[in-house]
N, C-alpha and C positions, 0 to 999 in steps of 0.2 A: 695169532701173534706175528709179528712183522722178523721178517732174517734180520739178525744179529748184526749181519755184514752188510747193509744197505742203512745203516744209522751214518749221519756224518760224521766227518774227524772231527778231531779236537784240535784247533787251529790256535787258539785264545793263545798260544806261546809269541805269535806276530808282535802281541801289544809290548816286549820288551826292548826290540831291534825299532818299532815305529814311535814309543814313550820316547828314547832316549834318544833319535833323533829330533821328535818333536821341542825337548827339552834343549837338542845343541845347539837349535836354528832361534832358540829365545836370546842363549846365554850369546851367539853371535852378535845376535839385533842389540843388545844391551853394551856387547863392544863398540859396536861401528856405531851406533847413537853414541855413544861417550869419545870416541873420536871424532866424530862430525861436529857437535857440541863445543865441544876443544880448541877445535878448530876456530870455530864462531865467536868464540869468547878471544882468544888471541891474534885474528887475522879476519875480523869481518870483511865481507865481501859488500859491495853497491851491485855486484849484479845479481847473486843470488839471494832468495827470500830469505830472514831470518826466521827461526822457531822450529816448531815441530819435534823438539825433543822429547817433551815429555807425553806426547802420544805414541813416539816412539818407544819410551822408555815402560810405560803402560802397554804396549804392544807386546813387547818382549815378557814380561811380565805374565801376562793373559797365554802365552802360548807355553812359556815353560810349565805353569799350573797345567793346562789341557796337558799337557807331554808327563807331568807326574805322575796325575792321574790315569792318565791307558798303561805307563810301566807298572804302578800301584797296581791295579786290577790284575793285571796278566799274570805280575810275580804271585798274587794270592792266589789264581786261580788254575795259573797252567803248572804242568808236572814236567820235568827235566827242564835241563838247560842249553842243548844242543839243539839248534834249527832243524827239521826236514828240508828237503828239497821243495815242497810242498808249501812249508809256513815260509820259507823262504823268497819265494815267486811271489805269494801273497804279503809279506812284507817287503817285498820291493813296493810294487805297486803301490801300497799303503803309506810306504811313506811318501811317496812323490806328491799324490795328492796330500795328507797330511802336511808338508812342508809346505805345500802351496797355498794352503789355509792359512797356516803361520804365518806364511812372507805377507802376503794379501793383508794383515792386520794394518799395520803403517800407512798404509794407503787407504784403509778405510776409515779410519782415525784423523791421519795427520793429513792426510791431502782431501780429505771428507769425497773422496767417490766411493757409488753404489757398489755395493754387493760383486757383481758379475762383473766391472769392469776391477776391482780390486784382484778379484783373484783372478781375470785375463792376466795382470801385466805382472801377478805374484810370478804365475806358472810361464810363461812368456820368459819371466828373468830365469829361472830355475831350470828350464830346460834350453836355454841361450838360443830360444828363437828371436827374441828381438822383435817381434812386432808389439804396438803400441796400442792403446788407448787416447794417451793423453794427449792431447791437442797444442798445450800451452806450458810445455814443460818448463822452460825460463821463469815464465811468472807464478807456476802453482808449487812446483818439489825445493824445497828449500833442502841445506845441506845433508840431515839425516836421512831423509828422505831418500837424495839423490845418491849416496854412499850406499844406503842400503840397497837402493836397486841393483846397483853394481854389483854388490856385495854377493847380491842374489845368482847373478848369473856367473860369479866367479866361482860359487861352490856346484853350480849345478856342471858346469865345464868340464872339472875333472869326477864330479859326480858326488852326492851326497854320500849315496850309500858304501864310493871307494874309501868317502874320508872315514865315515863310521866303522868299516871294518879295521883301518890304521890305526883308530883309536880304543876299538875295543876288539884287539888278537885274542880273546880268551874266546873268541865264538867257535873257532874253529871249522870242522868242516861246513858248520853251518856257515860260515864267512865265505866262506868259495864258493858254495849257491849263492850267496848274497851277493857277490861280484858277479856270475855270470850270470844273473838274474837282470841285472844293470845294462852293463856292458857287452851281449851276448856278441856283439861285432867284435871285439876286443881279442886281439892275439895275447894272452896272458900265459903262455907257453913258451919257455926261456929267457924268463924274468930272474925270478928266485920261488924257489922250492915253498916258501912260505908264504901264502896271497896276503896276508899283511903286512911283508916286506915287502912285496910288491906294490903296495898300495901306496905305502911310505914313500917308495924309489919315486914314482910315476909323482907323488905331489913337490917332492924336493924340484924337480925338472921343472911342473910346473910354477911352482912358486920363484923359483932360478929365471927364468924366461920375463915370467911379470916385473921381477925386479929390475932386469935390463930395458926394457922396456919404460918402464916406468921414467930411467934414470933419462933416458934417453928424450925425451918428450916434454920433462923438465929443463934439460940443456938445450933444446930446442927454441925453449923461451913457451910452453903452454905453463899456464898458471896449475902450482902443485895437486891444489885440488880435483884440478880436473884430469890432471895427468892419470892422478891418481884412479880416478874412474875408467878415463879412457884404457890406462893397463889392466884393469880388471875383466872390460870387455872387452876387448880383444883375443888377451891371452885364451879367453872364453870363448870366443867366435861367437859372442854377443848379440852385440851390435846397439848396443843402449846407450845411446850421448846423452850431454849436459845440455846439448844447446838442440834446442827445434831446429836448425840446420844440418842437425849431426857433422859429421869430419868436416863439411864443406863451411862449415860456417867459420871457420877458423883463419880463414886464405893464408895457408901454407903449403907451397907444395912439398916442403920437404917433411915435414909430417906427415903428408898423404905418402911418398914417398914410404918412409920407415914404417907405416902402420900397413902401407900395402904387404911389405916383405913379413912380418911379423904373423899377419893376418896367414898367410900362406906356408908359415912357420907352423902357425896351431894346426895347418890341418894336414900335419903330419903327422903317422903315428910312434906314440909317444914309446911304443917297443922296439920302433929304430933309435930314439934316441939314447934309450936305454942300452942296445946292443952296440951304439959309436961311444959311450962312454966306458962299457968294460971291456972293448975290443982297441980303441984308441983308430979304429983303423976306420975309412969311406966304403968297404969292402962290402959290409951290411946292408948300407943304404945303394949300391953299384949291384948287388945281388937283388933286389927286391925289385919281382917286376910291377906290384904296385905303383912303388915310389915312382920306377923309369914313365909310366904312365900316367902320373899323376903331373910329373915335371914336362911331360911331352904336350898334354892338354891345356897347361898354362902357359906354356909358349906359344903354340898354336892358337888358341884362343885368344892372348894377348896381341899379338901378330896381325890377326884376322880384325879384330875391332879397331886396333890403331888405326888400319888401311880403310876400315868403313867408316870412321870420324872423322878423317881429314878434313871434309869437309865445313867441320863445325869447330875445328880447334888445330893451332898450329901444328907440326909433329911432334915435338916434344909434349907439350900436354895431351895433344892424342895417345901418347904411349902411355904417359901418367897415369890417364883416366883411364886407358883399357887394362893397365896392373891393376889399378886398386878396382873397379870394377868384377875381373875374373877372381881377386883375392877375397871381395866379399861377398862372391856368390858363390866361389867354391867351398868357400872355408865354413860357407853359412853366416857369417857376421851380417851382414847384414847394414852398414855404414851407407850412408852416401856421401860424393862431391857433384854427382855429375846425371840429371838428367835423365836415366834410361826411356823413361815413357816418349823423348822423342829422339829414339832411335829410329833408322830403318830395320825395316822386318827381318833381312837377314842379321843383323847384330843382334836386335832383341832376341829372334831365334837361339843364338850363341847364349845370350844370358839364360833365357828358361833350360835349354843344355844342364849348363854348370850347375843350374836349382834344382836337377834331379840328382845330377851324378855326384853331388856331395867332395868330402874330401876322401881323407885315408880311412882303414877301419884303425880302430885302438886310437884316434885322435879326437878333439875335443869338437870337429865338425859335423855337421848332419848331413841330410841326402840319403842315395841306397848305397854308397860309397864305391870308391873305384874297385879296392879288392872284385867286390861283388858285380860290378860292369865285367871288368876283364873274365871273369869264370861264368857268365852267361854270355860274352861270347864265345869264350872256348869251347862251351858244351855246343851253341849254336854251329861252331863251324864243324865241329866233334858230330853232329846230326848228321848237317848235310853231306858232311865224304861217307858215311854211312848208308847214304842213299844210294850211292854208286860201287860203293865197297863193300856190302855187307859183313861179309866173311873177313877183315881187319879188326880187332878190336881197339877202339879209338880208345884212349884215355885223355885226360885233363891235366893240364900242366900248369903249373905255376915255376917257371922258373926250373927246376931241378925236380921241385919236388910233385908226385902225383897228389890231388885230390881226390880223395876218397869219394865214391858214388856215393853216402849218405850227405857229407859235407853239401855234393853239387847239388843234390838235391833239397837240401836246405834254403840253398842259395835260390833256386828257383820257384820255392815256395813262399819265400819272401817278397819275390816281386809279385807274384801270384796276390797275394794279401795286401802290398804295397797300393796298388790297383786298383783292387776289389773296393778296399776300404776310401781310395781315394772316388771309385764313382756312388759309393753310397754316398759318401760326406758332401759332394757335388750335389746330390738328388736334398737331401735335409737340408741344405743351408737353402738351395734354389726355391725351397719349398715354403722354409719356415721367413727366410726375408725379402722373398721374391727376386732377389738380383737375378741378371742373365747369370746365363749357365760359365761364360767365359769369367766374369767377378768370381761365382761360387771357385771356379777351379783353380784361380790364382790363390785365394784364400786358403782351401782344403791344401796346396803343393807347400806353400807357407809353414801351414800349421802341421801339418804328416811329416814336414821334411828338415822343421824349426828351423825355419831361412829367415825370415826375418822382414825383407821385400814384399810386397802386395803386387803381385802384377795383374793385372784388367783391372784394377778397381778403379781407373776411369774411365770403362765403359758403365761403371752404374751410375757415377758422378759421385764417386766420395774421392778421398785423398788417401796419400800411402799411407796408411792407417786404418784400426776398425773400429774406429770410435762410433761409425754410424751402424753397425750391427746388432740387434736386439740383445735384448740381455739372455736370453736363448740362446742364440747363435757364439754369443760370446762363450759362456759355460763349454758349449758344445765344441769349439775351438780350442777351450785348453784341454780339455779331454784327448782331444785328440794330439797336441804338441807332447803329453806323455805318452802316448800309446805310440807315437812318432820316438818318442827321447826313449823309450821300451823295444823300441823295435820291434814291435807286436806281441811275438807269440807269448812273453812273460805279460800279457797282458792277457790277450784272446784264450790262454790257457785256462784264466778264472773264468770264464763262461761255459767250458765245457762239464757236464753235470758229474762225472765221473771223476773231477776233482774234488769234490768237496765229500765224497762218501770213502766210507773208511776203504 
């Protein structure tokens, strides 16, 4: 007879936290299709395609049904109602791809692409990396469509799984694994005592920010609709437009202007804004040596490209382009106006920079983020006086406060895995679609780091896009922008076999 204590858990409790997401991302789709709709019947457009609603409205439909059914099953079959830490991790995960299934429907319907490229550009919106499939967005996404993709990356921003815990507080502690299961970068430490008023606080800020934004882009003179989209990515750090130009196609520079500052907005973390609104004071954000670094490498980086574009643009638009530039590759968005593929090597050098180092933690950007730059250098310079000092005990500083040896350790296992995971991803795509190795690793930093930019991909002769990637490579792609939007270990945890036995 086999030990009692090597049978697996009992996990099936996930299907209530992944149902009822599945179910929220329908009753969304059924919204934002009946405003886009709306829209279409009161204010038709000659540039955008009309239709698409009622695949939309079938879409939403089709996935609430799947999203009843996994709640149905789990309430009959799982026992209690509080998450483990355990079902927890596995419903993260669960929902992300789940959700990704969902969103992908609209697009497999209404815009009729395959399989793999639907759920690319589902999971692409959902985790606000921002790279693309489609080629011909003007001519194929008509309004629902083009809302909903928006739509997409506006919940994935502040994160599906923050809004589910906002909306459903009765999870309790299981709701706090289900936030740091998300978010594990997130400083959610001097928020509020309650992770569901946290969650509330952090989407008011957000929702607050979209809306000036919004207003903003309108008075500008952009047509509402698109405003409307353009705030939802952004505020997201996106990077999903209306037009096959993206920002550029619009020729304003003062739009480029406000979306630069914006863009650089989101990728601050949203626990300082939190701490300037019940403190009323700059005290918060002047104390954080994140921040001060985050605002030092935007200068400097801006700074630096201005002076290496001169030559291609007068100074004024040199400085333009090198804001919104560092704004969309810090913050992750992912936008363009301006060209980078013919940069010189030191400027490009600057951009692939900014596409590692990400934004803030606790903000809506991707990358390994600044927190986590600054404290692997501190342990690194913390090593080398060690070498000369032994007998000091070096500690790690953030500002005032020490990090703890687990924390730093964390931090250093993360690029350790950041890494690892980006040269397997390298070896698989180089393998499965023969690109050079320079292609595969613009794509894997892309997709690990949900930036949004493709850089080499013209040395294999495609365009910023992966539309030319096998339907393989694409799956393998969005797997990876969640295990990127995961920040691994709530992912890489499910692999290890000692999770799943009781």
């Amino acid at each position: 007879m086999p030990d009692g204590r090597t049978k697996l858990r009992d996990l099936r409790g996930v299907g209530r936290p992944v149902g009822a997401v599945m179910i929220g991302v329908g009753i969304i789709m059924a919204l934002t299709t009946t405003v886009a709709a709306t829209w279409d019947l009161v204010a038709p457009s000659e540039r955008i395609p009309q239709g698409g609603a009622l695949a939309c409205f079938a879409s939403a439909a089709l996935a609430a049904a799947i999203g009843a059914a996994v709640f149905g099953w789990s309430r009959r079959s799982a026992r209690g109602t509080t998450l483990t830490r355990r079902e927890a991790l596995l419903s993260v995960t669960l929902i992300w791809f789940g959700a990704g299934v969902c969103g992908a429907l609209p697009f497999l319907f209404g815009a009729r692409m395959g399989a793999a490229d639907a759920f690319f550009e589902s999971v692409s919106g959902l985790t606000t990396t921002g790279a693309t499939v489609i080629t011909d967005i003007e001519a194929r996404l008509s309004r629902p469509l083009l809302l909903w993709r928006s739509m997409l990356q506006w919940l994935g921003g502040m994160g599906i799984v923050v809004l589910f815990v906002a909306v459903f507080p009765s999870l309790g502690a299981g709701g706090k694994h289900l936030y740091k299961g998300e978010a594990p970068g997130a400083q959610i430490e001097g928020l509020r005592p309650r992770i569901a008023e946290t969650s509330i606080t952090l989407w008011k800020i957000y929702v607050t920010f979209t809306v000036i934004l919004l207003g903003l882009l309108i008075a500008l003179g952009m047509d509402p609709f698109e405003a409307l989209c353009h705030a939802l990515t952004t505020l997201a750090t996106g990077g999903f437009s209306t037009r096959d130009g993206s920002i550029g196609a619009f020729e304003s520079p003062t739009i480029e202007w406000v979306i630069s500052v914006f863009m650089l907005l989101a990728g601050v973390s949203y626990g300082l804004y939190f701490a300037l609104l019940r403190t009323r004071r700059l005290k918060p954000l002047l104390r954080s040596v994140e921040f001060r670094t985050y605002v030092w490498i935007i200068a400097v980086s801006t700074a630096l490209l201005t002076v290496l574009n001169l030559h291609r643009h007068a100074p004024l638009d040199a400085l333009r382009y090198a804001l919104f530039m560092v704004g969309t590759n810090i913050s992750s968005t992912g936008y363009g106006v301006d060209d980078y593929t013919q940069y010189s090597q030191p400027a490009f050098g600057i951009v692939l920079m900014l596409m590692f180092v990400g934004g803030c933690a606790g903000s809506t950007a991707g990358g390994i983020k600044v927190e986590r730059i600054v404290m692997m250098a501190k342990q690194t310079l913390a090593q080398v006086q060690r070498s000369y000092e032994p007998s000091v005990v070096q500690v790690v500083r953030m500002g005032r406060a020490v990090i703890a040896k687990p924390v730093v350790a964390d931090v250093m296992s993360f690029f350790a895995v950041y890494m690892a995971s980006m040269a397997i991803g390298i070896f698989v795509v180089s393998v499965v679609d023969g690109v050079p190795l320079p292609t595969a690793f613009g794509a894997m930093l892309t997709s690990l780091s949900n930036m949004g930019p493709a850089p080499f991909h013209d040395t294999a002769g495609f365009a910023d896009n992966f539309a030319a990637y096998s339907p393989v490579s694409k799956v393998f792609f969005a797997c990876a922008m969640v295990i990127g939007r995961l920040e691994f270990f709530t992912f890489f945890a499910l692999l290890i076999p000692g999770f799943w036995r009781r």
